[in-house]
C-alpha positions as CSV (number, residue, x, y, z in Angstrom):
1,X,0.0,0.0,0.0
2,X,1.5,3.2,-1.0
3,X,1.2,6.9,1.8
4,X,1.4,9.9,0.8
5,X,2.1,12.3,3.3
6,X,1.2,16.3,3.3
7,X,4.2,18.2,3.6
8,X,4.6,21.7,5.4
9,X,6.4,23.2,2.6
10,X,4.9,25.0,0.2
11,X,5.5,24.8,-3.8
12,X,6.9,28.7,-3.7
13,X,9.2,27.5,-1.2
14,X,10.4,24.8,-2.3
15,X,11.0,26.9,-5.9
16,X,12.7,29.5,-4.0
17,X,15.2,26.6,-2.6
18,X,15.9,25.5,-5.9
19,X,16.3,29.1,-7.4
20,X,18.5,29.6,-4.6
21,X,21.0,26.9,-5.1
22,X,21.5,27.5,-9.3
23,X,22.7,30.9,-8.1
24,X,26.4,30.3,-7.3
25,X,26.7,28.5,-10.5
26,X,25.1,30.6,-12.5
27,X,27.5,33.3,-11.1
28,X,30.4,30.4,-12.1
29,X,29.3,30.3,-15.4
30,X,29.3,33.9,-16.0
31,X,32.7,34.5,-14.4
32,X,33.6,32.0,-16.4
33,X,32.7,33.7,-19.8
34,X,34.0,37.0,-18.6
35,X,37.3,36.2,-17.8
36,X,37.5,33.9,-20.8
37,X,36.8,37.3,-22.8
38,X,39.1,39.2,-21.0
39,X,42.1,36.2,-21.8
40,X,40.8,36.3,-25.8
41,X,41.2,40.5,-26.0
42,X,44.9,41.4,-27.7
43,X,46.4,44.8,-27.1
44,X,47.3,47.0,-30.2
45,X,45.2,49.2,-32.9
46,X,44.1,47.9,-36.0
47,X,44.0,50.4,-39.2
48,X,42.2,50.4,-42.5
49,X,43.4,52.6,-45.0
50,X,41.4,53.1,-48.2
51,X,44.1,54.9,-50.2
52,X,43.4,56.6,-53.9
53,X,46.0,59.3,-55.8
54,X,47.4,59.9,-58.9
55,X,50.5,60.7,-61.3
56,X,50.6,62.4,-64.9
57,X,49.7,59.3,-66.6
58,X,47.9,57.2,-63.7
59,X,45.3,57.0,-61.1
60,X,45.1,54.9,-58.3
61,X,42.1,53.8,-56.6
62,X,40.9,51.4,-53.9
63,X,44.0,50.4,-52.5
64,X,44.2,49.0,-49.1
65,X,46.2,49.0,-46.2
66,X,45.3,47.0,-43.4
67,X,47.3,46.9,-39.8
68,X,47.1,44.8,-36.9
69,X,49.3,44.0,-34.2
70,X,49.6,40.8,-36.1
71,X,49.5,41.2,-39.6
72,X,50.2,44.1,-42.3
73,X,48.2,43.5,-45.6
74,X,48.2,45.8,-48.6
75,X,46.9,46.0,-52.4
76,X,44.0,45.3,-54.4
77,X,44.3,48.5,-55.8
78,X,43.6,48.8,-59.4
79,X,45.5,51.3,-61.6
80,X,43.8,53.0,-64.9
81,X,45.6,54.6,-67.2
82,X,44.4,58.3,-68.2
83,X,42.8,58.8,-71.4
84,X,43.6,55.3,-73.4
85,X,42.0,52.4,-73.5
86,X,44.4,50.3,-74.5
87,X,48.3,50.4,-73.6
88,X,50.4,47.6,-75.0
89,X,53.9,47.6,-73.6
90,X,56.2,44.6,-72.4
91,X,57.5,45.4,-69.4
92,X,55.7,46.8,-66.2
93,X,56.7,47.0,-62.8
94,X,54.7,48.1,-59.8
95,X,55.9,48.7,-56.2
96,X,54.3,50.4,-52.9
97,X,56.6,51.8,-50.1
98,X,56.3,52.9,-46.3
99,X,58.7,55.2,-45.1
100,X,59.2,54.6,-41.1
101,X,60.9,57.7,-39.7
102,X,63.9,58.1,-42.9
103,X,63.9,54.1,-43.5
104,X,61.8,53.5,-46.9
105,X,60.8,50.0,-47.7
106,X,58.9,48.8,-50.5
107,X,56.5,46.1,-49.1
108,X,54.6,45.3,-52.0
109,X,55.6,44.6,-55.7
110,X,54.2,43.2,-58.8
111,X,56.1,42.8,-62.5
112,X,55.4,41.4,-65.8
113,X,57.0,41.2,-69.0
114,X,56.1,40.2,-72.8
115,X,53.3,41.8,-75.1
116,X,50.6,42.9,-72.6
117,X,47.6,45.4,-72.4
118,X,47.9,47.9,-69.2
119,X,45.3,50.2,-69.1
120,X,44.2,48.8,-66.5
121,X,46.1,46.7,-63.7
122,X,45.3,45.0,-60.7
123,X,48.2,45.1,-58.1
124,X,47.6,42.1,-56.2
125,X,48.3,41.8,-52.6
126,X,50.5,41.1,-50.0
127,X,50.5,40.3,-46.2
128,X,52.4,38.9,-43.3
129,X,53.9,40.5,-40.1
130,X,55.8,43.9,-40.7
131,X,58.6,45.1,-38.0
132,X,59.9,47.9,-37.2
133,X,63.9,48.2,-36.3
134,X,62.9,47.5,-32.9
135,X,61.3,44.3,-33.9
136,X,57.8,45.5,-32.9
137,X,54.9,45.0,-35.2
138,X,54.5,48.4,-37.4
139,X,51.4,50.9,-36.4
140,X,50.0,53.8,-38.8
141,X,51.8,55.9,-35.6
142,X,55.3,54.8,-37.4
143,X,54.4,55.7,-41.0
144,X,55.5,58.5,-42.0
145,X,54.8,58.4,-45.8
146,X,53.0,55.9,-48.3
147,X,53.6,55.7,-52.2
148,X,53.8,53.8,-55.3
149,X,56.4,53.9,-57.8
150,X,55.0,52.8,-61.6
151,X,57.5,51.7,-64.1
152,X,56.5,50.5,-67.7
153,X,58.3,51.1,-71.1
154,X,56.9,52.9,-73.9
155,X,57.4,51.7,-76.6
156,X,57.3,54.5,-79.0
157,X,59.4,56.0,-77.1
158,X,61.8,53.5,-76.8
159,X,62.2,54.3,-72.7
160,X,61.3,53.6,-69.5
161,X,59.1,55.7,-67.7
162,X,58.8,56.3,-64.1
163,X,55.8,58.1,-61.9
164,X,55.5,58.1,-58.5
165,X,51.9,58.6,-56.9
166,X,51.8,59.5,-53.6
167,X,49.0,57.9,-51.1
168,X,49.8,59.0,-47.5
169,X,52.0,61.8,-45.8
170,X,51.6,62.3,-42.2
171,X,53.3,65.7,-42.4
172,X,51.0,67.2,-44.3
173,X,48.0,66.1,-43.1
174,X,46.6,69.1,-40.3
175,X,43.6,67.2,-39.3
176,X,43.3,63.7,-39.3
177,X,41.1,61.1,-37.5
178,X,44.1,58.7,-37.7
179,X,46.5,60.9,-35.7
């Protein structure tokens, strides 16, 4: 034969027992998470840098600079040509440089040879770490300049041409978000 027997404890109470013994683990759990967050977070800035400009015979748009404590990744930029449409030559060569206090470095650079069409040209990419002399990872703080250098021969010319297209200069910017 099976007894039930009445208890003195309500339902509320015995809900308000329950509720009362999830709360040190619920505050576990969240302690938990938060410091986990906290251990995740990594010091440092990170940049993006949309960069356009242009020379006599070139513009440059949509070329990016991204900077991380990490990494430093730049390009997909695509170069036009003024005023042609088509451009055979067979030799072009393409390279970006950072200047860090008087040290200039080109850290991206792109050539190709034989019979080709360069009206337009896309510059590729590049990324990996990028230190400074002191063997820290670069910041936008450090640059001090960004440009391109754009060498192709002209054919009817029979010479090599050079242009240089500036992107960023730190000293003559009065106002900037990024300072």
């Amino acid at each position: 034969m099976l007894k039930f027997y009445r208890s003195n404890v309500s339902k509320g109470d015995l809900m308000k027992r329950y509720i009362k013994s999830l709360v040190p683990w619920i505050y576990l759990m969240l302690s938990f998470f938060v410091l986990s967050g906290c251990n995740a977070q990594k010091g440092g800035n990170n940049y993006y840098l949309l960069l356009m400009g242009e020379s006599e015979s070139w513009n440059l748009t949509g070329y990016e600079i991204v900077i991380t404590p990490e990494d430093f990744k730049a390009g997909f930029g695509i170069l036009n040509m003024k005023n042609v449409n088509e451009y055979i030559t067979d030799y072009f060569h393409f390279e970006a440089h950072v200047v860090i206090d008087s040290d200039d470095s080109v850290v991206h650079t792109d050539s190709a040879t034989g019979e080709m069409n360069i009206a337009e040209y896309t510059t590729g990419a590049i990324g990996g770490p990028y230190l400074n002399k002191n063997g820290e990872s670069v910041t936008l703080k450090d640059i001090n300049e960004i440009y391109v250098v754009i060498e192709w021969w002209d054919i009817s010319k029979n010479e090599s041409i050079k242009e240089r297209i500036d992107l960023f200069n730190k000293s003559k910017k009065e106002q900037s978000f990024l300072n």
